[in-house]
C-alpha positions in Angstrom: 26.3 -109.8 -13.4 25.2 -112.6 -16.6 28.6 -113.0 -18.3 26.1 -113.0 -21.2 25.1 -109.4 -20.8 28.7 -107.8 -19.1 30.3 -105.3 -20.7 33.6 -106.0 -22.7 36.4 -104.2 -22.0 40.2 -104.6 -22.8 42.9 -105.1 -20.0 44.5 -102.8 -21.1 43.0 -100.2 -23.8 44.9 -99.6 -27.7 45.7 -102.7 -28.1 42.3 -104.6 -29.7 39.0 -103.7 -30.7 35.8 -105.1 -29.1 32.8 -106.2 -31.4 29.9 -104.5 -30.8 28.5 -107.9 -32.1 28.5 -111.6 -32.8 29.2 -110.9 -36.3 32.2 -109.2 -35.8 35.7 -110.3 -35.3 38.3 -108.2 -33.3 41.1 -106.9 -34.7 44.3 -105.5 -33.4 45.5 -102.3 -33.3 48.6 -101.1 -34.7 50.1 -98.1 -36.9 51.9 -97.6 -40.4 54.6 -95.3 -40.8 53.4 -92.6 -43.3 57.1 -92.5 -44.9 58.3 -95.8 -45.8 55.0 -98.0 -44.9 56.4 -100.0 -42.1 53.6 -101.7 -39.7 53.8 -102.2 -36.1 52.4 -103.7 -33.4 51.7 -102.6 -30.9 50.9 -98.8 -32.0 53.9 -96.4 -31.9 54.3 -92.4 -32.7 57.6 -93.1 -34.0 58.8 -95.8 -37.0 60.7 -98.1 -36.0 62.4 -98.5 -39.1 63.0 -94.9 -40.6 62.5 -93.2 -37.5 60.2 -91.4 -39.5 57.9 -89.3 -36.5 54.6 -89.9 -38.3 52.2 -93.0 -38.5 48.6 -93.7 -38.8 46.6 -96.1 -36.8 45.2 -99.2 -39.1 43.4 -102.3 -38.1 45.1 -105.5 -38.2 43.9 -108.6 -39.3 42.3 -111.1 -37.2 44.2 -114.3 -38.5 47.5 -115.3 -38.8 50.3 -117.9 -39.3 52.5 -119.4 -36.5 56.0 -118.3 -37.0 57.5 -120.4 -33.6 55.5 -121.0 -30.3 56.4 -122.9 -27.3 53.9 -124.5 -24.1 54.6 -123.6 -20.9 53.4 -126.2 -18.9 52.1 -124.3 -15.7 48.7 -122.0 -15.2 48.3 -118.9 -16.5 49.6 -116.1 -13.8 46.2 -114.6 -13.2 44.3 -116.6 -15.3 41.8 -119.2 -14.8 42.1 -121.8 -11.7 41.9 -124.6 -13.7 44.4 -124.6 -16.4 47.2 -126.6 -16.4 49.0 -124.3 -19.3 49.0 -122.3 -22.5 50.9 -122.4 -25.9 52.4 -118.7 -26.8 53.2 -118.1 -30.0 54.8 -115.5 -32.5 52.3 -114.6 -35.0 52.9 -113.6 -38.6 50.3 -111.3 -39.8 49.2 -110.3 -43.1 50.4 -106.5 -43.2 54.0 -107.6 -41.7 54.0 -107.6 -37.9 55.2 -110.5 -36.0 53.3 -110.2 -32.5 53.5 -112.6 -29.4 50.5 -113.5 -28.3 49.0 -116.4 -25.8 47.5 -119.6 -28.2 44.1 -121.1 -27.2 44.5 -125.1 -26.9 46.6 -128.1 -26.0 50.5 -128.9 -26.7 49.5 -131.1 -29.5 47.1 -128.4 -31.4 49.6 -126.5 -32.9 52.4 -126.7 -35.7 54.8 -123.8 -37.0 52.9 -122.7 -40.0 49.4 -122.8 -39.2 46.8 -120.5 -39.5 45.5 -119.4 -36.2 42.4 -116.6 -35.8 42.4 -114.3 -32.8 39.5 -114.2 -30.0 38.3 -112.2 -26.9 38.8 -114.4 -23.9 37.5 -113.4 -20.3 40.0 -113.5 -18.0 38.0 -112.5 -14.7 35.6 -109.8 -14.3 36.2 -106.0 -12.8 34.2 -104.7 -9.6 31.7 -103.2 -11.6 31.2 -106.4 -13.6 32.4 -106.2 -16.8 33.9 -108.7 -18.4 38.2 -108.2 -18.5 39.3 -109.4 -21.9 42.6 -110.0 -23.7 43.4 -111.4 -26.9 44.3 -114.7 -27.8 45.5 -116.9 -31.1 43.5 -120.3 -31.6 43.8 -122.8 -34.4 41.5 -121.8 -37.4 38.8 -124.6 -37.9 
């Protein structure tokens, strides 16, 4: 199938959104406690905090700011052939979560306290030949 045309779909679903076009960024999914306000990712039926046993799903944002990230200097488990590596990093975002996540770029491109923007990367394609996505930080131009 034209990579251009497949299907997206998650690796694994409740996690991210998938545009339904160029326009539109994804975003992540996680949940608010509706007693003291805590966010999470990912989504959770219980707070974390309060222990509260009632939250609300809410879009995340889609950019961020490195808290720490490392580079691990090997390919990607399942990923493409022909990387040599990948930066993951702890993301700060905007509503309070802190989530891992794998970065997009060299060992150089990145610095603790830069803003990064999350994308849809293919990591292979299903049998029925959709395109198998998961979410990744890259530096924001």
């Amino acid at each position: 199938m034209n990579t251009a045309t497949a299907k997206k779909v998650p690796i694994e679903a409740g996690f991210f959104t998938i545009p339904e076009s160029e326009k539109q960024s994804p975003q992540l999914l996680g949940s608010k406690c509706t007693q003291c306000g805590e966010v999470f990712f990912p989504r959770r039926p219980v707070c974390a905090k309060c222990l509260h046993r009632e939250t609300a799903d809410v879009l995340l944002s889609a950019t961020g700011t490195i808290y720490s990230y490392t580079y691990v200097h090997f390919a990607l488990f399942g990923g493409k052939r022909e990387s040599k590596g990948y930066g993951v990093g702890q993301i700060d975002l905007p509503e309070g979560p802190r989530v891992q996540s794998i970065l997009m770029g060299g060992p150089k491109d990145f610095k603790i306290g830069m803003t990064v923007t999350m994308e849809l990367e293919t990591l292979k394609q299903n049998k029925d030949g959709d395109d198998v996505v998961i979410f990744r930080f890259r530096p924001t131009a």
